[in-house]
N, CA, C and O of each residue as an XYZ file, in Angstrom:
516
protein
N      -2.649     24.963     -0.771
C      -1.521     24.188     -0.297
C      -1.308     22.982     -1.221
O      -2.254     22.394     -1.744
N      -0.031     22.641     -1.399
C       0.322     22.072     -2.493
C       0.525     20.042     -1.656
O       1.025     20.117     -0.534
N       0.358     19.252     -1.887
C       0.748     17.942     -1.181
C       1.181     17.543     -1.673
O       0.604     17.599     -2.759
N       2.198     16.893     -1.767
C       3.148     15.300     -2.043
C       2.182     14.046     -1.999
O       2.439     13.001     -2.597
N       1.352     14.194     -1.441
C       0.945     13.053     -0.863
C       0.204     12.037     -1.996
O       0.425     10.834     -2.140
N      -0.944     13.062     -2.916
C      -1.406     12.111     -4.206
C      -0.203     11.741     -5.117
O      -0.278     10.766     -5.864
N       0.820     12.460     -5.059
C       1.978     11.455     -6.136
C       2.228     10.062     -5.265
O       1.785      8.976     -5.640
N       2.981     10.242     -4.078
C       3.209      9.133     -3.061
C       1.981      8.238     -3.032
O       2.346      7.120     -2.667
N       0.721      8.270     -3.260
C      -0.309      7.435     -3.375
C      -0.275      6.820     -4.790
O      -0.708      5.698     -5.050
N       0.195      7.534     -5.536
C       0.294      7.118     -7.421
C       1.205      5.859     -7.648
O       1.107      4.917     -8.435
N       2.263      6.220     -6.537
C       3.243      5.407     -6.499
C       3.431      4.411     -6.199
O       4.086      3.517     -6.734
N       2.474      4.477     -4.657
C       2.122      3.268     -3.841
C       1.428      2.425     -4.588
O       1.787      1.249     -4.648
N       0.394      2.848     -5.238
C      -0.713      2.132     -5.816
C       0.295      1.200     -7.470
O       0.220      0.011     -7.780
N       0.846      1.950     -7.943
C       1.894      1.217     -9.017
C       2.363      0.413     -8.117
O       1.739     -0.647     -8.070
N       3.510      0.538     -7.136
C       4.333     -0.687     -6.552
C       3.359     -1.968     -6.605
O       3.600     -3.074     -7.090
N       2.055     -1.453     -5.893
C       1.418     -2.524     -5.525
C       0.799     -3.503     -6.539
O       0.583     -4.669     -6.208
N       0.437     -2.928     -8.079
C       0.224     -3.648     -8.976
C       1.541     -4.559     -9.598
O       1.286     -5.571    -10.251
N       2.442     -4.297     -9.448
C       3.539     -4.864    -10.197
C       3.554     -6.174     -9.353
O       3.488     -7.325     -9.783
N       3.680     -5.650     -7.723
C       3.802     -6.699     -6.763
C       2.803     -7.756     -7.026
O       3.133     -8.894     -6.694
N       1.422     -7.553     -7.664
C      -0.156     -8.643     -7.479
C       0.680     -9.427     -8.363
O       1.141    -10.551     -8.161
N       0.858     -8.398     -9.739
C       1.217     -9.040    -11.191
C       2.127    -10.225    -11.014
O       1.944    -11.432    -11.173
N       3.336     -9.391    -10.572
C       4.543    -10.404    -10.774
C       4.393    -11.761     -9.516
O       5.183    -12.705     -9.495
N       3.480    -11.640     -8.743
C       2.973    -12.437     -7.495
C       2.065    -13.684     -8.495
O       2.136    -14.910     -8.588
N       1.358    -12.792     -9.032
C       0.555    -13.977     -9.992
C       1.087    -14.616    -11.093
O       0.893    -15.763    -11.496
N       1.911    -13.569    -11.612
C       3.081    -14.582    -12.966
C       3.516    -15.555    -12.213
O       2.917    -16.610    -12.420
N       4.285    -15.596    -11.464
C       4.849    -15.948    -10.672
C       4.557    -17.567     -9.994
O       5.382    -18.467     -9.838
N       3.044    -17.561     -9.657
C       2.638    -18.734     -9.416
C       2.058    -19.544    -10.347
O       1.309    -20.501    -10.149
N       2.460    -19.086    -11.392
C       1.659    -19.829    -12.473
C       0.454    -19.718    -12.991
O      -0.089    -20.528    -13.742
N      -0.121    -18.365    -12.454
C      -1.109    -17.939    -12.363
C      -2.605    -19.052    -11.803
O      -3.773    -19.040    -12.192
N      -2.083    -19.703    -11.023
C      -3.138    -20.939    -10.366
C      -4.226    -20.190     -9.584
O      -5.341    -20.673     -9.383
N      -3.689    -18.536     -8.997
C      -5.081    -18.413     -8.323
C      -5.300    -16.748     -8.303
O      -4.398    -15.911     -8.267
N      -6.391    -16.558     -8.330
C      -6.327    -15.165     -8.270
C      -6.387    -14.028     -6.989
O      -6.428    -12.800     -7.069
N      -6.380    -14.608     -6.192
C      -5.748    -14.331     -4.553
C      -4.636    -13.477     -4.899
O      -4.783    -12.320     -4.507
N      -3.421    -13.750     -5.606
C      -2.177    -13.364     -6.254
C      -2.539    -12.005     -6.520
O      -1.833    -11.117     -6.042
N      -3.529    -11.717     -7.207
C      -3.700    -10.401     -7.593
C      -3.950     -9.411     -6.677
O      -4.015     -8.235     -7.034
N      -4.083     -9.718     -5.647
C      -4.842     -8.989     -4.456
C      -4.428     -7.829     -4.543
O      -5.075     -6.914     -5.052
N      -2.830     -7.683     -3.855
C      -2.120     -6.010     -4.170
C      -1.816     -5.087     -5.369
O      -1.318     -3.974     -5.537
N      -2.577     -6.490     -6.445
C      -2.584     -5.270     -7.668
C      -4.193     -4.382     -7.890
O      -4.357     -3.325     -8.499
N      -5.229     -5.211     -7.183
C      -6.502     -4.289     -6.485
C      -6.616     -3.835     -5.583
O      -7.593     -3.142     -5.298
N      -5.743     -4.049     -4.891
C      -5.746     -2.958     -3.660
C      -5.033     -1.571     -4.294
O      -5.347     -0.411     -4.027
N      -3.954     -2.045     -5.235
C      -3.416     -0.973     -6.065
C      -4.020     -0.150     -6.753
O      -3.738      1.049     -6.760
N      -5.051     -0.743     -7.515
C      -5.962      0.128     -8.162
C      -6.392      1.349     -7.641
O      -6.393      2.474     -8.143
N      -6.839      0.848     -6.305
C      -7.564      2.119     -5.378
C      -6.690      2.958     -4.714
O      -7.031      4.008     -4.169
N      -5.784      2.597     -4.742
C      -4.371      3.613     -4.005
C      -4.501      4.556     -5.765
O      -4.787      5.753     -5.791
N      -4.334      4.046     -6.582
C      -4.480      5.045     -7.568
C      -5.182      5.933     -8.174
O      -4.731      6.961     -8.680
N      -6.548      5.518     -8.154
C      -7.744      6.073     -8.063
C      -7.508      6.910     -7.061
O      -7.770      7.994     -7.581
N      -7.126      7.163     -5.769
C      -7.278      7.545     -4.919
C      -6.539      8.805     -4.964
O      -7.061      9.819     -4.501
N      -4.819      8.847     -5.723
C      -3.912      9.583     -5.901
C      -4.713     10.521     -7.215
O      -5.078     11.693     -7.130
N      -4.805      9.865     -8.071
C      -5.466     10.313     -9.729
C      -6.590     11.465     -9.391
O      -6.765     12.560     -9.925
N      -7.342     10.772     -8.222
C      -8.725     11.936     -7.598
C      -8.302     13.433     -7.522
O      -8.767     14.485     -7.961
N      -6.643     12.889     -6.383
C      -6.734     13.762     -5.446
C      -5.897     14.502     -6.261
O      -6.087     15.688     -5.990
N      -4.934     14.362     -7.262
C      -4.255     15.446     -8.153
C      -5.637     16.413     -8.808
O      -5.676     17.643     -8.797
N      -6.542     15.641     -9.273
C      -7.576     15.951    -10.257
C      -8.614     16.962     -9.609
O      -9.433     17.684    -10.177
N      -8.304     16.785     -8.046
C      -9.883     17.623     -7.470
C      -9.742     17.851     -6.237
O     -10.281     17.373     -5.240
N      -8.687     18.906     -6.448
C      -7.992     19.145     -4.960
C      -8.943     19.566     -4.013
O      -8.232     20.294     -3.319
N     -10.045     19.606     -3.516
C     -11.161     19.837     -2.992
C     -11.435     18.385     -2.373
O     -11.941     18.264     -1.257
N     -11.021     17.143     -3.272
C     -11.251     16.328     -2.407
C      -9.583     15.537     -1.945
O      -9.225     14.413     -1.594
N      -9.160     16.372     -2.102
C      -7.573     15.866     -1.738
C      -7.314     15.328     -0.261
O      -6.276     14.687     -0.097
N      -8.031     15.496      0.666
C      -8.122     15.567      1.964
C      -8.410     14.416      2.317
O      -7.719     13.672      3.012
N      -9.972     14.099      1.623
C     -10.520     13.217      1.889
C     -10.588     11.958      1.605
O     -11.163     11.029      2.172
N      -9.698     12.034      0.310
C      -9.357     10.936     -0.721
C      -8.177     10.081     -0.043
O      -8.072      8.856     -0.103
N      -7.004     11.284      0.845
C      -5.990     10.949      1.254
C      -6.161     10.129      2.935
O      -5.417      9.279      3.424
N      -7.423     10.763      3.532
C      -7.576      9.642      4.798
C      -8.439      8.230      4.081
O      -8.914      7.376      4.829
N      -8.531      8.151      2.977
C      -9.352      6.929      2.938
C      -8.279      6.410      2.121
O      -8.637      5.269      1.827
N      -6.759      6.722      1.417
C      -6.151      6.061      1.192
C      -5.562      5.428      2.385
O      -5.779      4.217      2.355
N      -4.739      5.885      3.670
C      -4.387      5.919      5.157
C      -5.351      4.855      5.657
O      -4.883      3.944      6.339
N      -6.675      4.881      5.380
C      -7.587      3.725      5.942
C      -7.461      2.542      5.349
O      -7.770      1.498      5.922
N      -6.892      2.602      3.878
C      -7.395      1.583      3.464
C      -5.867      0.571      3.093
O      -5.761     -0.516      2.525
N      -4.634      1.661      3.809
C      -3.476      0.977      3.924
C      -3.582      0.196      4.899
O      -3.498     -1.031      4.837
N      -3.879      1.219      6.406
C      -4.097      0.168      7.233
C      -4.827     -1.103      7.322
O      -4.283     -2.052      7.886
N      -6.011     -1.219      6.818
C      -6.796     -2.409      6.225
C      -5.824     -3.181      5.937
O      -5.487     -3.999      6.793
N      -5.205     -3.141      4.829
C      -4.319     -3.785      4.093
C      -3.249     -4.469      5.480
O      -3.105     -5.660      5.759
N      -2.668     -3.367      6.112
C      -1.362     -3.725      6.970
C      -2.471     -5.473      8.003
O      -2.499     -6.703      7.958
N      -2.915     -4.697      8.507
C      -3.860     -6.202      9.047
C      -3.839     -7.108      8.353
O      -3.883     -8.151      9.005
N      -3.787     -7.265      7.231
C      -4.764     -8.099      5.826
C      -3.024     -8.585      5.661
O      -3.159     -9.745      5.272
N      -2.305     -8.464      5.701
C      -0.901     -9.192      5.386
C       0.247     -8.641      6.300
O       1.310     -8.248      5.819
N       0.027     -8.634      7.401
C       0.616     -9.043      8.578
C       1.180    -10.264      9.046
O       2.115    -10.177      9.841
N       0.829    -11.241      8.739
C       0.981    -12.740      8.761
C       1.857    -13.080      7.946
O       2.682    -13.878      8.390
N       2.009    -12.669      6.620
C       3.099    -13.259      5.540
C       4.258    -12.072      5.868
O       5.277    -12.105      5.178
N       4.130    -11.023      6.905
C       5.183    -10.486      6.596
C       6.297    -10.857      7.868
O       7.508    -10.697      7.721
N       5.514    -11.516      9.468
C       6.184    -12.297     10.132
C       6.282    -13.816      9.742
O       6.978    -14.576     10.417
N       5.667    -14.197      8.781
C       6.049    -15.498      8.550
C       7.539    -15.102      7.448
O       8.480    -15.896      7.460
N       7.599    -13.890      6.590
C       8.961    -13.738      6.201
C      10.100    -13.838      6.929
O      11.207    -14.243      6.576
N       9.795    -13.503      7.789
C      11.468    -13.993      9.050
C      11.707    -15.150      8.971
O      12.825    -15.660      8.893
N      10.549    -15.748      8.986
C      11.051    -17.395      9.160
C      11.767    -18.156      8.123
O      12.719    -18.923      7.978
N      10.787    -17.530      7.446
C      11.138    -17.935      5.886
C      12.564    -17.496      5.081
O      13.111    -17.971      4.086
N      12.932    -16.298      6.030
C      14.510    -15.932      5.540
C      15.634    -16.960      6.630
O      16.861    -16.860      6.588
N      15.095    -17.639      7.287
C      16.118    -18.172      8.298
C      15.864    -19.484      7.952
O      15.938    -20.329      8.844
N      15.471    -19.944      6.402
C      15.468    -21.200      5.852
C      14.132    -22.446      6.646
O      14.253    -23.665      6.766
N      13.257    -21.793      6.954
C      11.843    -22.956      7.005
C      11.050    -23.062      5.792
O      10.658    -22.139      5.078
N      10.902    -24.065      5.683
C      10.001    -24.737      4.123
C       8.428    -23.982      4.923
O       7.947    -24.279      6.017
N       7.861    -22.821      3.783
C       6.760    -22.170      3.529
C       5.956    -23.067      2.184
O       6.360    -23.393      1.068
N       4.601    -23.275      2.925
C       4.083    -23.925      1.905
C       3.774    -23.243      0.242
O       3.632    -23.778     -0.857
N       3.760    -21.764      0.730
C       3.321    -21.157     -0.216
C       3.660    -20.100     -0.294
O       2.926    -19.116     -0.206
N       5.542    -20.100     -0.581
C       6.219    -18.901      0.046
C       6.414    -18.099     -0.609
O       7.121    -17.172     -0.215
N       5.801    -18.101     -2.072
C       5.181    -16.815     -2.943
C       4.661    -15.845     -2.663
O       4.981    -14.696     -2.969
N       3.637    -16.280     -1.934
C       2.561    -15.808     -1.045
C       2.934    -15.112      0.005
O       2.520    -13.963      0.154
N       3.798    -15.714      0.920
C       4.688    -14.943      1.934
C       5.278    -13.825      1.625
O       5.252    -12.732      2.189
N       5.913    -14.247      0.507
C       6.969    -12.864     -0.041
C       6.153    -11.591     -0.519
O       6.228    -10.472     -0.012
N       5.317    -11.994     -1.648
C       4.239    -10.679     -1.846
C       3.335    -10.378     -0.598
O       2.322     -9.747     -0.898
N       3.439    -10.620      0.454
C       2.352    -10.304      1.531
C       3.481     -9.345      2.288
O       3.145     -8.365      2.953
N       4.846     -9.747      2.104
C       6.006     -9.329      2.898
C       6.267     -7.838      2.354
O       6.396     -6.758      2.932
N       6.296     -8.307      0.719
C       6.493     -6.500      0.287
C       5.065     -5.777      0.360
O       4.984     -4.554      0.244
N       4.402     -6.256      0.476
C       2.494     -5.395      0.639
C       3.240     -5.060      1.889
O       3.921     -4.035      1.883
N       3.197     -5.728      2.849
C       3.278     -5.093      4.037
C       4.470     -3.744      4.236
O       4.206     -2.636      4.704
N       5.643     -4.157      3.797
C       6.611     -2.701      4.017
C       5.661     -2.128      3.242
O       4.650     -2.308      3.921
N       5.197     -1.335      1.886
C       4.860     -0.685      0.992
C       3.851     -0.035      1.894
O       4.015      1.166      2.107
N       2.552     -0.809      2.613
C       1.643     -0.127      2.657
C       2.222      0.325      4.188
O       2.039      1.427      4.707
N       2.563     -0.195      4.455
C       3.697      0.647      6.640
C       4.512      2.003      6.071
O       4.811      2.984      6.752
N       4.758      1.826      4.810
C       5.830      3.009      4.215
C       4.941      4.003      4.058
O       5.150      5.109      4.557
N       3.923      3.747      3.398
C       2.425      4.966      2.840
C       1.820      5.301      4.044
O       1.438      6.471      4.030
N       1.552      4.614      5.256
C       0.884      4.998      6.063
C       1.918      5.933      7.040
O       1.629      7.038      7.497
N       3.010      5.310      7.211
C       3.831      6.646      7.830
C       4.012      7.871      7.363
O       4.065      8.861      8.092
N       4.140      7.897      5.902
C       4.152      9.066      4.978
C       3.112      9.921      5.270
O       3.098     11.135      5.471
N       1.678      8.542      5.252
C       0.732      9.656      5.497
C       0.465     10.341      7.132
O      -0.077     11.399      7.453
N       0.933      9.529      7.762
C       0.688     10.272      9.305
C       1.274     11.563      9.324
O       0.591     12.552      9.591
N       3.184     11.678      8.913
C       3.712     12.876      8.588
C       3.196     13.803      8.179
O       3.246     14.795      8.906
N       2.493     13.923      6.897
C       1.792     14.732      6.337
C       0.893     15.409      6.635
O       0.748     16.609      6.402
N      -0.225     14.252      7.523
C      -1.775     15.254      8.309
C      -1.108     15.468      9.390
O      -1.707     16.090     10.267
N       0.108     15.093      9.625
C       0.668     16.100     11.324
C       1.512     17.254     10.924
O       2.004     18.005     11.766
N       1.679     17.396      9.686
C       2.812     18.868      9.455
C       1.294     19.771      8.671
O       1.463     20.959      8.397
N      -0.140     19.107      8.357
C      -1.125     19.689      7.984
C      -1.602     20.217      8.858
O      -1.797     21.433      8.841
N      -1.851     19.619      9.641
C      -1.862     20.119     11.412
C      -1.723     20.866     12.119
O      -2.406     21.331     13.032
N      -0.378     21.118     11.564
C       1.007     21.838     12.619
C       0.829     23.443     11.544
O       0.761     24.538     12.103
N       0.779     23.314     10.049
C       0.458     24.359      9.518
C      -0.845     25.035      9.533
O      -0.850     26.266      9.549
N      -1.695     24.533      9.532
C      -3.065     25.509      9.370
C      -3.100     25.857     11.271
O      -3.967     26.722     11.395
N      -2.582     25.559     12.527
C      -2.678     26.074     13.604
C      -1.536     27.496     13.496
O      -1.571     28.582     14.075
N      -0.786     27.060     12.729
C       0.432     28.669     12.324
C       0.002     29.484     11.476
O       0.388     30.630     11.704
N      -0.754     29.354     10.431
C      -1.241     30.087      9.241
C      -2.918     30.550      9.628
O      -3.588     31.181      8.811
Protein backbone atom coordinates (compact mmCIF):
# COMPACT_ATOMS: atom_id res chain seq x y z
CA UNK A 1 0.00 0.00 0.00
CA UNK A 2 1.20 3.12 -1.23
CA UNK A 3 0.81 6.48 1.51
CA UNK A 4 0.75 10.11 0.99
CA UNK A 5 1.51 10.50 4.24
CA UNK A 6 5.70 10.50 4.29
CA UNK A 7 5.52 13.26 1.47
CA UNK A 8 2.87 15.31 3.73
CA UNK A 9 5.44 14.76 6.64
CA UNK A 10 8.43 16.04 4.14
CA UNK A 11 6.43 18.93 3.78
CA UNK A 12 5.37 19.58 7.16
CA UNK A 13 8.78 19.24 8.39
CA UNK A 14 10.11 21.99 5.46
CA UNK A 15 7.19 24.48 6.41
CA UNK A 16 8.38 24.16 9.79
CA UNK A 17 12.06 24.98 9.17
CA UNK A 18 11.47 28.03 7.10
CA UNK A 19 8.96 29.09 9.90
CA UNK A 20 12.15 28.55 12.98
CA UNK A 21 14.46 30.27 10.23
CA UNK A 22 12.58 33.18 9.17
CA UNK A 23 11.25 33.39 13.12
CA UNK A 24 14.93 33.69 14.02
CA UNK A 25 16.06 36.11 11.10
CA UNK A 26 13.53 37.82 12.07
CA UNK A 27 14.35 38.62 15.66
CA UNK A 28 17.59 39.47 15.12
CA UNK A 29 18.62 36.37 15.85
CA UNK A 30 18.79 37.32 19.87
CA UNK A 31 17.67 33.83 20.85
CA UNK A 32 17.62 30.50 19.88
CA UNK A 33 14.12 29.52 21.18
CA UNK A 34 13.31 31.03 17.49
CA UNK A 35 14.58 28.00 16.05
CA UNK A 36 12.39 25.69 17.77
CA UNK A 37 10.00 24.76 14.63
CA UNK A 38 12.91 24.49 12.52
CA UNK A 39 13.92 21.29 15.07
CA UNK A 40 10.94 20.16 15.49
CA UNK A 41 11.15 20.27 11.60
CA UNK A 42 14.01 18.30 11.37
CA UNK A 43 12.22 15.32 12.85
CA UNK A 44 9.03 15.68 10.86
CA UNK A 45 11.64 15.06 8.11
CA UNK A 46 13.62 12.47 9.28
CA UNK A 47 10.52 11.01 9.98
CA UNK A 48 9.00 11.42 6.24
CA UNK A 49 12.78 10.60 4.61
CA UNK A 50 12.52 7.10 6.95
CA UNK A 51 9.29 6.38 5.95
CA UNK A 52 9.73 6.86 1.97
CA UNK A 53 13.15 4.94 2.53
CA UNK A 54 11.82 1.82 4.63
CA UNK A 55 8.43 1.23 4.07
CA UNK A 56 8.45 -1.45 6.76
CA UNK A 57 8.79 1.24 9.06
CA UNK A 58 6.32 3.57 7.44
CA UNK A 59 3.71 2.88 10.05
CA UNK A 60 5.61 3.45 12.76
CA UNK A 61 7.56 6.39 11.80
CA UNK A 62 4.10 7.94 10.85
CA UNK A 63 2.41 7.51 14.56
CA UNK A 64 5.48 9.02 16.07
CA UNK A 65 5.30 11.82 13.58
CA UNK A 66 1.17 12.26 14.84
CA UNK A 67 2.79 12.10 18.45
CA UNK A 68 5.14 14.36 18.09
CA UNK A 69 2.73 16.98 16.27
CA UNK A 70 0.59 16.72 18.98
CA UNK A 71 3.45 17.46 21.47
CA UNK A 72 4.09 20.33 19.48
CA UNK A 73 0.13 21.46 19.28
CA UNK A 74 0.38 21.71 23.34
CA UNK A 75 3.88 23.28 23.10
CA UNK A 76 2.33 26.41 21.07
CA UNK A 77 -1.10 26.60 21.88
CA UNK A 78 -0.65 29.77 23.78
CA UNK A 79 0.88 31.92 20.92
CA UNK A 80 -1.72 30.67 18.73
CA UNK A 81 -4.73 32.11 21.12
CA UNK A 82 -2.69 34.89 22.05
CA UNK A 83 -2.79 35.50 17.96
CA UNK A 84 -6.42 36.63 18.18
CA UNK A 85 -5.53 39.13 20.36
CA UNK A 86 -2.83 40.17 18.73
CA UNK A 87 -4.86 40.51 15.37
CA UNK A 88 -7.48 42.76 17.18
CA UNK A 89 -4.49 45.26 17.84
CA UNK A 90 -3.03 44.44 21.68
CA UNK A 91 0.69 45.34 22.14
CA UNK A 92 2.40 41.54 22.39
CA UNK A 93 5.57 41.72 24.06
CA UNK A 94 7.10 39.41 21.81
CA UNK A 95 4.80 39.17 18.95
CA UNK A 96 7.32 37.40 16.75
CA UNK A 97 7.03 34.80 18.89
CA UNK A 98 3.27 34.79 18.81
CA UNK A 99 3.14 34.72 15.15
CA UNK A 100 5.63 31.72 14.60
CA UNK A 101 3.88 29.79 17.48
CA UNK A 102 0.54 30.82 15.49
CA UNK A 103 1.76 29.25 12.15
CA UNK A 104 3.45 26.05 14.21
CA UNK A 105 0.22 25.67 15.50
CA UNK A 106 -2.13 25.61 12.14
CA UNK A 107 0.83 23.50 10.39
CA UNK A 108 1.15 20.96 13.01
CA UNK A 109 -3.36 20.82 13.59
CA UNK A 110 -3.10 20.52 9.61
CA UNK A 111 -0.53 17.25 9.85
CA UNK A 112 -2.28 15.81 12.62
CA UNK A 113 -5.69 15.84 10.92
CA UNK A 114 -4.10 14.54 7.77
CA UNK A 115 -2.75 12.05 9.85
CA UNK A 116 -5.92 10.89 11.71
CA UNK A 117 -7.58 10.60 8.02
CA UNK A 118 -5.11 8.40 6.91
CA UNK A 119 -4.84 5.64 9.94
CA UNK A 120 -8.80 5.82 9.70
CA UNK A 121 -9.08 5.10 5.80
CA UNK A 122 -5.90 2.47 6.93
CA UNK A 123 -8.34 1.13 9.11
CA UNK A 124 -11.27 1.15 7.09
CA UNK A 125 -9.02 -0.68 4.29
CA UNK A 126 -7.20 -3.57 5.74
CA UNK A 127 -10.95 -4.52 7.61
CA UNK A 128 -12.20 -4.66 3.55
CA UNK A 129 -9.10 -6.23 2.05
Amino acid sequence: MISAMPVVALITGGLLVVVGLVGYFATGMASWTALIPAILGLFFLACGGLAKWKDSLRKHLMHAAAGLSLIGLFGTRKGFFNSFALMQGAEMERAEAVIAQAVTFIILAVFLGLCIRSFIAARRAAKVG
